[in-house]
SEKERO-744715 format. One record per residue (C-alpha): residue in three letters; x, y, z. Coordinates in steps of 0.001 Angstrom, whole numbers, padded with zeros to 6 digits, always signed. Example, Ala and Ser with C-alpha at 12.3 -4.5 7.8 and 13.67 -1.06 7.14 Angstrom:
% residues 2
Ala+012300-004500+007800/Ser+013670-001060+007140/
END
This chain:
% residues 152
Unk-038008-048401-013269/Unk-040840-047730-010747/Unk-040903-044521-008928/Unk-039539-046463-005918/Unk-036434-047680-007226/Unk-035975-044019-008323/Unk-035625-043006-004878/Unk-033616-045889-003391/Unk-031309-044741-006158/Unk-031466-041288-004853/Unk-031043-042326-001136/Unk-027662-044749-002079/Unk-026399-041336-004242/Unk-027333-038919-001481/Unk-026075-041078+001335/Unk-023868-043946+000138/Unk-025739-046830+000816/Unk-024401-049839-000792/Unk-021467-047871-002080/Unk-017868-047833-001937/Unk-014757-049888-002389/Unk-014468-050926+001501/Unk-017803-052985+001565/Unk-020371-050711+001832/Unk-019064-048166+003824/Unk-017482-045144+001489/Unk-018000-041274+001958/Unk-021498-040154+000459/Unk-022608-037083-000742/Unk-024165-035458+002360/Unk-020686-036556+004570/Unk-018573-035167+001868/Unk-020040-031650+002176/Unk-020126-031965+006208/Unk-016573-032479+005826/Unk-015946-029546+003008/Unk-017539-027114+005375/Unk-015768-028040+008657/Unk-012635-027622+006705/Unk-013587-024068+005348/Unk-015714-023396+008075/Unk-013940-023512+011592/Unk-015423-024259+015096/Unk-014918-021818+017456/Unk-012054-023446+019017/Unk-010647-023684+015849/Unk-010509-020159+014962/Unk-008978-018993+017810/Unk-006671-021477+017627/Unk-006051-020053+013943/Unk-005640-015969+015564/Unk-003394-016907+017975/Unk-001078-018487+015629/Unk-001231-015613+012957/Unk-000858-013445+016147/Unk+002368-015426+016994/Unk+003697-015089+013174/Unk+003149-011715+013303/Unk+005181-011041+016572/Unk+007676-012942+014960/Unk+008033-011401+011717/Unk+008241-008091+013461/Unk+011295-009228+015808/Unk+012543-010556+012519/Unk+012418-007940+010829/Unk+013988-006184+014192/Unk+016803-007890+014152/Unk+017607-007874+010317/Unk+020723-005355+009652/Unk+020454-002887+007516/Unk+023200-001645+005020/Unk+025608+000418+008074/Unk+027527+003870+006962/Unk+030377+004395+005960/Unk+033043+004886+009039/Unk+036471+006551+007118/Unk+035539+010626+007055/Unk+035126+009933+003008/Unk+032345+007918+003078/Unk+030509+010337+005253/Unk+031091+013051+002723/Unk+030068+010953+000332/Unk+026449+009537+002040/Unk+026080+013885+002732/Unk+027146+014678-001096/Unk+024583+012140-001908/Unk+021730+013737+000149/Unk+022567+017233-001128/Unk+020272+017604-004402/Unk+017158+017043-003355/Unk+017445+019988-000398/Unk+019802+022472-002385/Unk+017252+022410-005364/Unk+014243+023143-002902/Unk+016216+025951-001332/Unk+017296+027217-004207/Unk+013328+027171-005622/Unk+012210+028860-002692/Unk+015062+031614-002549/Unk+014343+032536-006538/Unk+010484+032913-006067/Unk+010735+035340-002979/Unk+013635+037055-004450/Unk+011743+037616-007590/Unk+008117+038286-006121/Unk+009775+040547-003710/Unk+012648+041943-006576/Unk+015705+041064-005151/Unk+017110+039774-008129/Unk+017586+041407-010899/Unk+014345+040484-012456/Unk+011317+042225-010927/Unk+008370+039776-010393/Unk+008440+035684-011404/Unk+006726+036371-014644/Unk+010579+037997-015601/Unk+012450+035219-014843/Unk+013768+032491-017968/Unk+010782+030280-019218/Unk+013429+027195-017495/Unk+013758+029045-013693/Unk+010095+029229-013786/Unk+009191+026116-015231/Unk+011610+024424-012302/Unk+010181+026587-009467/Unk+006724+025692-010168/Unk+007165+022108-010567/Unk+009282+021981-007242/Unk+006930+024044-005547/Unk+003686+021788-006835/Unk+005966+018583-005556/Unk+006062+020083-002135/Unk+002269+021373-002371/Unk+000127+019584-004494/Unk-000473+020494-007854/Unk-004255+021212-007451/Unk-003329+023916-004441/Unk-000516+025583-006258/Unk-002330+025927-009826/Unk-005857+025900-008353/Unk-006284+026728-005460/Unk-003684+029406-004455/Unk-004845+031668-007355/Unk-008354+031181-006358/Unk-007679+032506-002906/Unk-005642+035389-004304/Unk-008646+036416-006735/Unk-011106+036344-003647/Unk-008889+038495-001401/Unk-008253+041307-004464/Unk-011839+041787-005141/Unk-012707+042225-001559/
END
């Protein structure tokens, strides 16, 4: 095979000449990657085209979600005590944290300072309390803050 028939054989791979099931006339190479890139790689036009419409799902998947119905309350005077008995815990536990460590820091109970209260009642306040504030500012920072103001 001569070095020219090496690149007619390159030419026919590269563009398709002579090649095909339709007589000559098939997809090559080169039209094959045009066409992978135009699909992947949108014209301007295009790509508007392609915003606007996610624009226009997105204004409809808001209204949609607009209009869904959520689960409604209860309208009988039990089921509202119920839905408030069910949002009770969370609040009465905070209050109650919060109550206990001022009335011990400041000794209104009958325990003088937090360090007196039961292992449990501090072990609750202080995880209720780093909920609320972050553990790293109630166990870090806090104390830090309280050293630097004692030694000035």
């Amino acid at each position: 095979m001569s070095w020219v028939s090496a690149v007619w054989s390159g030419v026919k791979v590269l563009f398709g000449v002579g090649t095909g099931t339709d007589g000559g006339q098939g997809k090559d190479i080169v039209q094959e990657t045009a066409d992978i890139y135009s699909n992947y790689h949108p014209g301007v036009k295009d790509a508007h085209d392609m915003v606007a419409e996610d624009a226009k799902q997105s204004e409809q998947n808001v209204n949609d979600a607009r209009a869904m119905q959520g689960p409604q309350g209860g309208v009988s005077a039990f089921d509202v005590f119920v839905n408030g008995l069910n949002r009770l815990p969370r609040p009465l536990f905070s209050l109650w944290a919060f109550g206990t460590l001022v009335a011990a820091t400041f000794g209104l109970i009958s325990s003088t300072g937090f360090q007196n209260l039961d292992p449990f009642s501090q072990k609750l306040i202080l995880t209720i309390v780093e909920f609320f504030f972050g553990i790293r500012v109630v166990s870090q920072d806090v104390p830090a803050l309280i050293k630097t103001l004692r030694n000035k």
